[in-house]
N, C-alpha and C positions, 0 to 999 in steps of 0.2 A: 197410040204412039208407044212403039219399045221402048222401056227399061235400060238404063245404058250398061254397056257390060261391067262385069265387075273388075277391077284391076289383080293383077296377079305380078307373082316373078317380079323383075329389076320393077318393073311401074308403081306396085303395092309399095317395095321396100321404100321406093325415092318419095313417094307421100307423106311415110314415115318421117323423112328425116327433114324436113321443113318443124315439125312440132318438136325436136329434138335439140338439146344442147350440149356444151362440152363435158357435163357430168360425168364421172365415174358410175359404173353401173351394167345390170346384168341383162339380157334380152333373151325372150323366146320365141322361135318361128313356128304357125302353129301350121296344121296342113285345113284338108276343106272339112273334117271332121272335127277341128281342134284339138286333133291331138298334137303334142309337142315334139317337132322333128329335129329342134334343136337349142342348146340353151350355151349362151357364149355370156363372157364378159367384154371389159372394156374401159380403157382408162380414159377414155373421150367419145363418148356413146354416138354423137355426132358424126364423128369421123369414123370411127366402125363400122355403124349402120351404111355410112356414104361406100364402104366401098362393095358392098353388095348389090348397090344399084346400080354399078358398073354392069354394061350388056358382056364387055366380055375380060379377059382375064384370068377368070376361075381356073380352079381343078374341075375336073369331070368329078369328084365328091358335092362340092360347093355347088357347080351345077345345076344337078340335079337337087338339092337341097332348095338353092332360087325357083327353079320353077315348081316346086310343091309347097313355097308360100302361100299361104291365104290369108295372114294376119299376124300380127307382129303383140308383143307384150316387154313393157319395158318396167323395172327399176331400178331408180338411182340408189346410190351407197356415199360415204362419208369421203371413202380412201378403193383405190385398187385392190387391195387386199383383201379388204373388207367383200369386197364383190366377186372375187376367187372365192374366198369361201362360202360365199352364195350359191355360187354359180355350182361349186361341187356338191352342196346340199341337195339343189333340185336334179343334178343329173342322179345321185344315186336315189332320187325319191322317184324321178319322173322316166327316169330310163330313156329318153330320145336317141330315137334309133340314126341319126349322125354322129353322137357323141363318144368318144373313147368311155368306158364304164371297167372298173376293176371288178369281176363277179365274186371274188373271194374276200371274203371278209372275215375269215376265223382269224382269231387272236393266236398271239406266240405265246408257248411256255415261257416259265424261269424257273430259276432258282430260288427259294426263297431260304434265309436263315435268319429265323422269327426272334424276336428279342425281346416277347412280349412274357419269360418265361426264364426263371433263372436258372437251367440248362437248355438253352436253346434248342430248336428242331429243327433240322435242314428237307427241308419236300418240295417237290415242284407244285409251282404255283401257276396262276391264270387270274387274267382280269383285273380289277383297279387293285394299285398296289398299298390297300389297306391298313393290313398288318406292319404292327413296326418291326424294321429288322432290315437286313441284306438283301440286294436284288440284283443279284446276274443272268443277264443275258439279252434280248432274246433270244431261245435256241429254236432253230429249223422246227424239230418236229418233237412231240411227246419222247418219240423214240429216243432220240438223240439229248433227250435231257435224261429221263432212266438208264441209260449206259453210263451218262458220265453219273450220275446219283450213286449206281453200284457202285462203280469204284472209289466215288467218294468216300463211300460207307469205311470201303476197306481202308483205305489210307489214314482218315481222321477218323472213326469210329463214332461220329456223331451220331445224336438217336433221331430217328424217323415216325414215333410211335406220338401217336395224338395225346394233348394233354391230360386227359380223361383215362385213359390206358398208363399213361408213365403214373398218374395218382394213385392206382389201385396195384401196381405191381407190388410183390413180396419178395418175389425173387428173378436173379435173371432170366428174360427172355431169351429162345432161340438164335436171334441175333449176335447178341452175347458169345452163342459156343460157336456160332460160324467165325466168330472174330469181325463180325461189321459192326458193332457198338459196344461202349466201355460201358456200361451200366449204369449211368449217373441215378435211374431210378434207386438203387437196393444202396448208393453210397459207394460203388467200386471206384469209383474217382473225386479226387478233390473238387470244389468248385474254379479253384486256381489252374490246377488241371484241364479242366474241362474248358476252363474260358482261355488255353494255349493253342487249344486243339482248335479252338473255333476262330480263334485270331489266324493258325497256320492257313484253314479253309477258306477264309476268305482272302487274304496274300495268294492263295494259288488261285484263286478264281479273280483274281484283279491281274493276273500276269507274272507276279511273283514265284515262279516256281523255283528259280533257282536258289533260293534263299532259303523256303520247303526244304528240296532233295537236301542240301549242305547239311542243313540242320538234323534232318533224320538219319542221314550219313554219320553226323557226328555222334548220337546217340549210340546208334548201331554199333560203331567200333567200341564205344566205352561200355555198353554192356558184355561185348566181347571182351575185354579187356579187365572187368571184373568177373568173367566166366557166366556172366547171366547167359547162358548161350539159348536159352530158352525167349528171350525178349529181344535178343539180337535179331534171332530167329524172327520174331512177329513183325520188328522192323523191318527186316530185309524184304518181307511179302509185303510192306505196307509202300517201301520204295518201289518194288516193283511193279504193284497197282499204279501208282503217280505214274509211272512210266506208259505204263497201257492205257491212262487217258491221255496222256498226252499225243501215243500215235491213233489214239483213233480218230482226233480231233483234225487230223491232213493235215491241211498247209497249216502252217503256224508262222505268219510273215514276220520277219522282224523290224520293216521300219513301218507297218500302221497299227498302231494300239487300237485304236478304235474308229471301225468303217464299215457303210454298206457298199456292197459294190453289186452296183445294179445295171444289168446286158440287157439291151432290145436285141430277138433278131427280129425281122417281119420280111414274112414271104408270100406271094399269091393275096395278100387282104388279110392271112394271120399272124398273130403275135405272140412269139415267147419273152415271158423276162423275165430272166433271172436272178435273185436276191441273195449272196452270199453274206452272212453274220459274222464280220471277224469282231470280238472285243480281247480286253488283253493279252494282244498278240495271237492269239488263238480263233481258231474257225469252229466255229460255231454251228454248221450244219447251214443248209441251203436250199429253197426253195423255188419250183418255179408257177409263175403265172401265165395265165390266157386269156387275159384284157379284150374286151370288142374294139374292135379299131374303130366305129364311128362309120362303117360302108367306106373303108377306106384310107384314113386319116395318116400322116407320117411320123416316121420316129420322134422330132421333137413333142411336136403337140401330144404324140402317146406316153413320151416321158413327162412331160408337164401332166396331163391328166392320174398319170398313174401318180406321182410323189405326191400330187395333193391330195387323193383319196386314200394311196396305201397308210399313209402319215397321219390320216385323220384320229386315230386312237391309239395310237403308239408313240414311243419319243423320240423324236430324230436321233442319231447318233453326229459326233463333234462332225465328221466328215463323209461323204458321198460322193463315191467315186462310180463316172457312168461312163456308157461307150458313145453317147452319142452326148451334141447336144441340147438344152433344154428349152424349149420357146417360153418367155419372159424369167430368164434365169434368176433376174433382179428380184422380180416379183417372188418368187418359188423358194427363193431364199430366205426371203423377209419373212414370210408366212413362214418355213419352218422353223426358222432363228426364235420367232416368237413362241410358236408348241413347244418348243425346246429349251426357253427360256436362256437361252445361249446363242453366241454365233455358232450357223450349221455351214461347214464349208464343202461348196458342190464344184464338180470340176470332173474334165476330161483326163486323164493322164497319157503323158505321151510320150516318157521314156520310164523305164526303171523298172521296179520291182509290181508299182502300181500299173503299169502298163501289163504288167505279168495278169497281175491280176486280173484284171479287166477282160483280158482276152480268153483265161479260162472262163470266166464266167458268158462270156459271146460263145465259147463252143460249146458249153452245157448247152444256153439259151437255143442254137442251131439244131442240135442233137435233139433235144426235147420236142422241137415244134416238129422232125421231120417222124420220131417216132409218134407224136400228137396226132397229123396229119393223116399216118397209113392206121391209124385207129377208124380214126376218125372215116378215111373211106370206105374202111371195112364194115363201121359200124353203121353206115348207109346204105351200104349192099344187104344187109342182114335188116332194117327196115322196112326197104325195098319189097325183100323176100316176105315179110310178115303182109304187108299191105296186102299182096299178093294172095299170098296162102288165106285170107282172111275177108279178102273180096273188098277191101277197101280202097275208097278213089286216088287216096296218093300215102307216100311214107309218113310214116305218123312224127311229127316233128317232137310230141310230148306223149311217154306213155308210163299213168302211172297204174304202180301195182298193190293190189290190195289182200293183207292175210290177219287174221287174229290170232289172237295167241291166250292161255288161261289156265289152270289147272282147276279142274270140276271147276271152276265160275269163280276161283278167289285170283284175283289182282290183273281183272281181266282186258286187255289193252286193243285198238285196233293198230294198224301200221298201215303206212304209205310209203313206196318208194317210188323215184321219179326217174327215167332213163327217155334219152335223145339222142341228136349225131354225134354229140362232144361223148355218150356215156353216162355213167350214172352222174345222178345232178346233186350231192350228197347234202349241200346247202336245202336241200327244198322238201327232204323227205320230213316228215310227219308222223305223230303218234298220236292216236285217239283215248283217253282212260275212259274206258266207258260206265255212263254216267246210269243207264236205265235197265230195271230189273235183268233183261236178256242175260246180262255178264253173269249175276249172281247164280241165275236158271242153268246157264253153261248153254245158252242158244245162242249157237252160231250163224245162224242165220237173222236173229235179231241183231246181233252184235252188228254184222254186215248190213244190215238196213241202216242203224244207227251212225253207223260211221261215213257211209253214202249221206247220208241227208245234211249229218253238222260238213263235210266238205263241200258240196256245194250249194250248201245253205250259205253258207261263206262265201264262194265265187261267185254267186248270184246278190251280194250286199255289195262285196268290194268291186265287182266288175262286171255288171250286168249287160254292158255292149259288148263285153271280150273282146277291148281292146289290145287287151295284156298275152302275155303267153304261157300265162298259170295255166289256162283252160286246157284240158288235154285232149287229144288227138284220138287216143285208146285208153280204155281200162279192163287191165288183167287182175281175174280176180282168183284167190285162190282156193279152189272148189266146184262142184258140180250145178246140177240141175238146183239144188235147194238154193246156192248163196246165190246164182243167175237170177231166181226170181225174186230173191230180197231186193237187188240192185236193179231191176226193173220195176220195183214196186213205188221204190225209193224216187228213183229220177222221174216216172210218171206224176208219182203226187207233186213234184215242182215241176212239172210241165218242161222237164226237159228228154225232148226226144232224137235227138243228132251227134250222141256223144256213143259209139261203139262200145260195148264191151262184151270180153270173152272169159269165159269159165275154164279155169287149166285144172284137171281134175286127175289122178293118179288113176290108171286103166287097170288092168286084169291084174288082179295079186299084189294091186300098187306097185307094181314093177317101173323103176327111171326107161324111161323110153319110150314107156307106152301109154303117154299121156293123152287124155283123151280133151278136146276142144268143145266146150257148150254154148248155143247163142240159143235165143230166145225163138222161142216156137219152131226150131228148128235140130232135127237132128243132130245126135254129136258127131262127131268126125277125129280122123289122127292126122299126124305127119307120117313122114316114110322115117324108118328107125333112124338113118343116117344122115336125116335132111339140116343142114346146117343153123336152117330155123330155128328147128326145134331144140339143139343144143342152147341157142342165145334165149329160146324162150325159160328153159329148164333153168338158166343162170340168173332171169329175171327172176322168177319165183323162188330159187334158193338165196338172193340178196333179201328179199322180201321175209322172206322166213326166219335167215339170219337176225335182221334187224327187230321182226317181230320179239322172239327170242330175248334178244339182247337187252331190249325194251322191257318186257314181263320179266325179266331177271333183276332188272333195277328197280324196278316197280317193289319188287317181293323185297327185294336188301333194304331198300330204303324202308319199308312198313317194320320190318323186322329189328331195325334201330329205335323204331320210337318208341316212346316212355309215356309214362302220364303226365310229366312235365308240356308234352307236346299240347295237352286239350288246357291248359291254365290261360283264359286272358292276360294278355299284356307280358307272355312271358315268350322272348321271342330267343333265336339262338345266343346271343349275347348273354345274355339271363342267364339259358341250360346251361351252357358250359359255367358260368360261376358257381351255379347250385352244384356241379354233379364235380367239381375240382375244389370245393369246400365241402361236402358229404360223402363225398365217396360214390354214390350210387343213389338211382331213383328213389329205392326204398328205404335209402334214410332219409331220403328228404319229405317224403310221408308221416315222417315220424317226427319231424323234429317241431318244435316251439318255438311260439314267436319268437322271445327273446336270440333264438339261434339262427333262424331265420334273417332278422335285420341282421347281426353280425357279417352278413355275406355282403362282400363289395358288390354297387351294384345296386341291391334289394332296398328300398326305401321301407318305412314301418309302412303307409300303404297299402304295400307292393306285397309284404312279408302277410300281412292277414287276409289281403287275398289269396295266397297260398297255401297261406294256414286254413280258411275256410274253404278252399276247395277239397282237400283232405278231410277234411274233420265237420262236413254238411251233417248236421241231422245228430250231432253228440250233442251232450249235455242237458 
């Protein structure tokens, strides 16, 4: 006698929902593999579930999503909110390929003006906002916080130089004669002084500017007016900087102090959105995004998925101006009112200044995806062409590229970089410090085996069925016949045999052009000089190189900083920076005595003859 068949589609889901009650609470569909196609919430899991058993209704997204059920996973929660924020946990862990997914996750700069320091520092900052002291912004990009930082400098003269550097100075810095800091190191300014300067900075980074210009206006005439014409003079370029930040900053609206204002377009199944920063009145530079839409999904639910993940580590601002709007806006609110510790106010605009706004931020959003878009086709006809030139069965969806970098064998690093149809994936590139003799030896070809085996030593722990799409498609590696045979050597002793890769090797006289192509047991080969390939292959290997580079450069700064403070148990950077801004330097901290030692905030008696005894092993 047969086996009955198994239930699937609307018949699986409506089984479900007999065991089901009105809870709050999160669900996952799984397919016949168990992988997770989709993870929703639900303020009555009963009634959510009930409308998926419906036969018809859906979107063609929905769909196709019912009939590639095979298995349902449920938990309950407290509150709705509670299950939003569930629900966004597992999409960004589990990735389900129905779900809207935000791919970008770097952080925003700031501003920071530290207070931890009785002449404060003004630098751009990143990450939890630790340090005590002032914090504007988010700004858009690195870039757009260093342009406004420059002109900072110039306007208020605040210093920029690390505690440790402002301790040891004797006389003014370079800074100093450019005229972008008053010197508080050497005593060129009061402490009353210096703490107007830092009051005016933050007044103009809160919006305040017109109370700034007034004041340094009023300065300006009266050192004219006492003939200082020489300080009149410093002020008039310090007014004038104030001025140059202010037009580089664009729009500057006058009725929202503080707002994101955030644009969907979506065209064809893609999504642009774009993030504009206004805070005290001022624009702050502007970001755009490339959300997966879920195979489909619409504006609302993209704007709901995106405010909950973009929000997940950052703080709301008071107000959120979108162009669309939001599915469970109630809900979206509540959850960010709470990260914000404030009421957050979300809303359409539909006349005004706000509505101005909104709609520049919709034709960036439009402009962006359609220049996204002819990238993007382009950058699939140039796959196309590699699959092609390379003998492989289809475009390679993931290709990464591999080079090392080291001088004679000191601070020896490998790299990864990852390129596909969106372009390079800059989220995903990698760097190896290599760990075994090879680096030291200066063998590059060991370095290459070593760096092959820890990468998919790793794909092979974390995702051994390659359900995921870390696993790549192609590997370009950078070099000839020797690093070919490292990286066959490598993937054979892990029994992996299905993963392509080619050797881009510099040809006659290492002449750009004349790169020659290696694969295993097989002749090398070129492109034709002008072959359009070969140009996108030449730009893979020069991203690779760059990054290499950039990598082994920070590698070498950062060794070049440490001290013997760095090999002390229990002395971690909290510690060095107290030791080296009460000493002066390493090598008086080598020298100093207990007794001078505990004196340091911080250092317990402990803490102090561990120090002491590390220095002084083997005396007496």
């Amino acid at each position: 006698m047969s086996e009955p068949a198994a239930l699937t589609g609307h018949a699986l889901i409506a089984s479900y929902v007999k065991t089901l009650d009105g809870s709050p609470g999160v669900y996952r569909m799984l397919d016949d593999e168990a992988r997770v196609l989709y993870v929703g919430k639900a303020r009555n899991l009963k009634a959510r579930v009930s409308n998926y058993a419906r036969a018809t209704g859906h979107t063609a997204r929905i769909a196709r999503m019912i009939s590639e059920t095979r298995a349902m996973m449920f938990l309950t929660t407290r509150s709705e909110t509670e299950a939003l924020l569930l629900e966004q946990n597992l999409i960004k862990q589990l990735k389900p390929v129905y779900n809207v997914l935000l791919r970008d996750d770097k952080s925003f700069p700031n501003i920071l003006i530290a207070k931890n320091h009785a002449y404060p520092q003004i630098r751009k900052h990143r990450g939890k906002r630790s340090t005590k002291g002032s914090y504007f912004g988010p700004f858009a990009s690195s870039g757009a916080v260093n342009r406004t930082l420059n002109q900072l400098q110039k306007v208020f003269l605040l210093r920029s130089c690390t505690d440790t550097i402002y301790a040891n100075r004797t006389r003014p810095c370079l800074l100093y004669q450019i005229k972008r800091c008053c010197a508080p190191c050497v005593g060129l300014v009061t402490p009353e002084e210096y703490s107007g300067l830092v009051s005016d900075a933050e007044r103009f980074l809160s919006g305040k500017t017109t109370h700034v210009q007034a004041a340094l206006a009023e300065q300006m005439q009266a050192a004219s007016d006492t003939m200082e014409f020489e300080r009149a003079a410093a002020l008039r370029d310090r007014i004038r900087a104030l001025t140059t930040v202010q037009q580089q900053q664009g729009i500057n609206p006058k009725g929202v102090e503080e707002a994101d204002v955030i644009a969907l377009h979506l065209e064809k199944g893609l999504a642009c959105v774009q993030v504009f920063f206004i805070r005290a009145h001022q624009s702050w530079g502007n970001r755009d995004f490339y959300p997966r839409t879920g195979s489909g999904a619409e504006e609302g639910e993209i704007l709901e998925a995106f405010l909950a993940q973009f929000y997940d580590d950052k703080p709301p601002p008071r107000q959120i101006l979108l162009s669309h709007e939001v599915e469970n806006e109630d809900l979206v609110r509540e959850l960010l009112s709470a990260r914000a510790g404030r009421n957050v106010d979300l809303r359409v605009p539909q006349r005004g200044e706000k509505l101005e706004l909104v709609e520049n931020a919709t034709r960036n959003a439009r402009e962006s995806l359609g220049r996204k878009m002819s990238e993007s086709a382009a950058q699939s006809r140039l796959l196309s062409g590699m699959a092609e030139a390379f003998g492989l069965d289809e475009a390679p969806k993931r290709v990464e590229v591999y080079d090392n970098s080291h001088i004679q064998g000191a601070h020896a690093i490998g790299a990864m970089i990852v390129a596909g149809p969106e372009g390079f994936l800059k989220n995903q590139y990698r760097k190896f410090t290599i760990k075994t003799d090879a680096g030291a030896q200066g063998d590059d070809f060991g370095m290459m085996r070593e760096v092959i085996t820890r990468r998919f030593e790793r794909l092979l722990r974390d995702d051994p069925t390659r359900e995921t799409e870390a696993w790549p498609d192609l590997l370009l590696i950078d070099g000839g016949v020797g690093q070919v045979s490292s990286v066959a050597e490598a993937l054979a002793a892990l029994g992996i045999d299905d993963v392509p890769f080619i050797g881009v090797a510099k040809g006659v006289d290492r002449d750009l052009g004349r790169e020659e192509f290696h694969r295993t047991g097989q002749p090398p080969f070129a492109l034709r000089h002008n072959d359009p390939v070969l140009y996108f292959i030449q730009r893979l290997r020069d991203e690779a190189h760059r990054f290499a580079i950039g990598t082994h450069r920070a590698a070498r700064a950062k060794a070049s900083t440490r001290t013997p403070l760095d090999e002390i148990p229990g002395v971690g950077a909290s510690r060095k920076r107290a030791l080296l801004a009460h000493f002066g330097s390493a090598k008086a901290v080598t020298r100093a005595g207990l007794a001078d030692l505990t004196a340091v905030a911080g250092i317990s008696e402990a803490m102090a003859r561990t120090i002491y005894d590390f220095f002084n092993a083997g005396e007496g």
